[in-house]
Backbone as numpy.savetxt, mean C-alpha at the origin, in Angstrom:
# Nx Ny Nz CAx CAy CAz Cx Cy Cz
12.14 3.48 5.27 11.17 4.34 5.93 9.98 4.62 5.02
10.21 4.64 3.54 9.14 4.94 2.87 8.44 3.81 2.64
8.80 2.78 2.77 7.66 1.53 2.49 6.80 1.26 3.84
7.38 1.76 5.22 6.57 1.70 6.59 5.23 2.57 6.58
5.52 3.93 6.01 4.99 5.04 5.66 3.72 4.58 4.53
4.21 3.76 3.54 3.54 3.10 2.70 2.41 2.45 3.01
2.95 1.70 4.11 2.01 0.64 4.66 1.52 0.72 5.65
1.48 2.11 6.11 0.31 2.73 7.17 -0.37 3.23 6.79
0.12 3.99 5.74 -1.07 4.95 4.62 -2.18 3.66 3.83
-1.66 1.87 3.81 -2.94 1.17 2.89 -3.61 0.96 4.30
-2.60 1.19 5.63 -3.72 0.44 6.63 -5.29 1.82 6.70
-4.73 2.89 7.05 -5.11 4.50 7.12 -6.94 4.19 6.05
-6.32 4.14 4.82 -6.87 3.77 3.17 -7.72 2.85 3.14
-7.70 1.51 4.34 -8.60 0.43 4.37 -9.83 0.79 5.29
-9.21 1.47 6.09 -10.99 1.74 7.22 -11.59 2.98 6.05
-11.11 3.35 5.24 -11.99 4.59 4.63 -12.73 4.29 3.54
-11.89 3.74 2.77 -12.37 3.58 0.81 -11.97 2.53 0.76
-13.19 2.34 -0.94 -13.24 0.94 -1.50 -11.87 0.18 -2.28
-12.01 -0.67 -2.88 -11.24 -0.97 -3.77 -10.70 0.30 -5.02
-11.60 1.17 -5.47 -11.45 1.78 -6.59 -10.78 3.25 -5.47
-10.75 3.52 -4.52 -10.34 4.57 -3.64 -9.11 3.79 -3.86
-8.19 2.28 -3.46 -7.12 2.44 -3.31 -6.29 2.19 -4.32
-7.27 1.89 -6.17 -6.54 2.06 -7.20 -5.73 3.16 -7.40
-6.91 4.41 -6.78 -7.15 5.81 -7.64 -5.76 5.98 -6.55
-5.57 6.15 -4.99 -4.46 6.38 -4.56 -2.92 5.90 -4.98
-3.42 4.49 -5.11 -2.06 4.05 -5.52 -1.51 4.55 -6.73
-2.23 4.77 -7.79 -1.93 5.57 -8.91 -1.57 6.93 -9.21
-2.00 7.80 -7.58 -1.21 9.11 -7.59 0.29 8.52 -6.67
0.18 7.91 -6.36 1.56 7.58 -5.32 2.31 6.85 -6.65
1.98 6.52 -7.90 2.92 5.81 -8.83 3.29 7.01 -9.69
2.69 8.06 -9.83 2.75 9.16 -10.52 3.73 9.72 -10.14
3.40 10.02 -8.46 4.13 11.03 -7.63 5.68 10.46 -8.09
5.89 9.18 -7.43 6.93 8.98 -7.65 7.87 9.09 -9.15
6.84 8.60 -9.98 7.44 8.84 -11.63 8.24 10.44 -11.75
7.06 10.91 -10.99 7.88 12.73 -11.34 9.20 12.61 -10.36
8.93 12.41 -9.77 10.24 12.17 -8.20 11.81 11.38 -9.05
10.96 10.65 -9.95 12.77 10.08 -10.69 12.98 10.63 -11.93
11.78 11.43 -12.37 12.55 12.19 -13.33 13.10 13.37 -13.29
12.84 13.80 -11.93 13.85 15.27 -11.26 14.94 14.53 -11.04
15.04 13.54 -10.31 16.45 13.57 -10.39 16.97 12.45 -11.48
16.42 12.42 -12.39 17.51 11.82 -13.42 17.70 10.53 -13.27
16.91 9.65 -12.94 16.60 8.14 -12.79 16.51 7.58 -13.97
16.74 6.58 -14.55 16.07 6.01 -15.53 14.76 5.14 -15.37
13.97 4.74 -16.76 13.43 4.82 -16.21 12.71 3.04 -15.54
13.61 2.02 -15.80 13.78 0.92 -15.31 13.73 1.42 -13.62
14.40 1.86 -12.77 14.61 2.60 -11.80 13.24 2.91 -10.86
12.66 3.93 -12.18 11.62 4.33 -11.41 10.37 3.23 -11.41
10.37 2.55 -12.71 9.12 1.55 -12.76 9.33 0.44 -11.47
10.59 0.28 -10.96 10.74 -0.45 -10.22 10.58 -0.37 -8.80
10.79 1.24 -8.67 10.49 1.62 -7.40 8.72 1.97 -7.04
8.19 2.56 -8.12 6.69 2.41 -8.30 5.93 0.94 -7.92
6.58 -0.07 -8.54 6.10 -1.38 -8.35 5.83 -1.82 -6.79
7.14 -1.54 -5.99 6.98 -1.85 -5.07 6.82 -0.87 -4.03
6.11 0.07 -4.43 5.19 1.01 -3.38 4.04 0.20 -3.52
3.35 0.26 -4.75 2.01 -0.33 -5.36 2.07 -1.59 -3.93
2.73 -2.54 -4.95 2.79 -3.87 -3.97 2.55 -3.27 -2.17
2.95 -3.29 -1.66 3.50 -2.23 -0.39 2.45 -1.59 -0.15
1.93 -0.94 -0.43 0.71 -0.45 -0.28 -0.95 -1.20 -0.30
-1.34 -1.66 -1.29 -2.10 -2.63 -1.34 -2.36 -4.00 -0.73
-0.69 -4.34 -0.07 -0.48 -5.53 0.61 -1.48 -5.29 2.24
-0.57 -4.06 2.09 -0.99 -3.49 3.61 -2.92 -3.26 3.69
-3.65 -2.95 2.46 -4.92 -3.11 2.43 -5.29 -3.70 2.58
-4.73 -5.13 2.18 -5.39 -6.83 2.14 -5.13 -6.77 2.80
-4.59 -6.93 3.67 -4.01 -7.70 5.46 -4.37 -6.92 6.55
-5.37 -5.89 5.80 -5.92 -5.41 7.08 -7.41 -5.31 6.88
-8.03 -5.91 5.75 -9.14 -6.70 5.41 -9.17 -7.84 5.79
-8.30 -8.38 5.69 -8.21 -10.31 5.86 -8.28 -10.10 7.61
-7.26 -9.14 7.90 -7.28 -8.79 9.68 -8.81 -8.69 10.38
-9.77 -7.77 9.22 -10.85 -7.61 10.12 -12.02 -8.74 10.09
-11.99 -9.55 8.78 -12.73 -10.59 8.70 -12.14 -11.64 9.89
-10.92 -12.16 9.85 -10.53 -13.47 10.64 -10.01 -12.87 11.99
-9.57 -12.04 11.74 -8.80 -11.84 13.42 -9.50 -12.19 14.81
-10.57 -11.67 14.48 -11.53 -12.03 15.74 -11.89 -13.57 16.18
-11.95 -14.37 15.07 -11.87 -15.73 15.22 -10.52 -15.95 15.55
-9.32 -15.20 15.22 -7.85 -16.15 15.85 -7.83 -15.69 16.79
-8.24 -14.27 17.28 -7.66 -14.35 18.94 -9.04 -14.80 20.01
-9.92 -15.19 19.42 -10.88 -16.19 20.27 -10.22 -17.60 20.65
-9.72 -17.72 19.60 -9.04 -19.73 19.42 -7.48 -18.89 20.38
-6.89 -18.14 20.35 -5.45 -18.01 20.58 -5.83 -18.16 22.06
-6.88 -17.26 22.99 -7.72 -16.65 24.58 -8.19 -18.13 24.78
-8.54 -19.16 24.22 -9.00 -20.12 24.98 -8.27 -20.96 25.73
């Protein structure tokens, strides 16, 4: 559920801000989480790992909804014919 959440928040993140808007986010969402495994006692392999793939997860969801607004309109022209 948190990586769906993830990846509505890069879609949310892409109609608004630039590239440096979704560093600066992704870097409180790597934070957030850092504090999140050291309350409960994570190590910290654990948490770098779960950080990683928010990051990923998040940013994926930016690109692919950049790449969406450049090409899409050309695939569902070619898909409608």
């Amino acid at each position: 559920m948190l990586y769906i959440v993830i990846a509505a928040l890069g879609v949310v993140v892409a109609r608004q801000f630039s590239w440096f808007g979704v560093f600066a986010i992704s870097t409180i969402l790597a934070v957030a989480l850092g504090i999140e495994g050291a309350l409960h006692d994570r190590t910290l392999v654990k948490v770098l790992h779960r950080d990683w793939e928010v990051i990923v997860t998040f940013q994926s969801a930016y690109f692919a909804h950049i790449v969406w607004d450049v090409y899409g309109p050309r695939l569902m022209a070619r898909i409608g014919r």
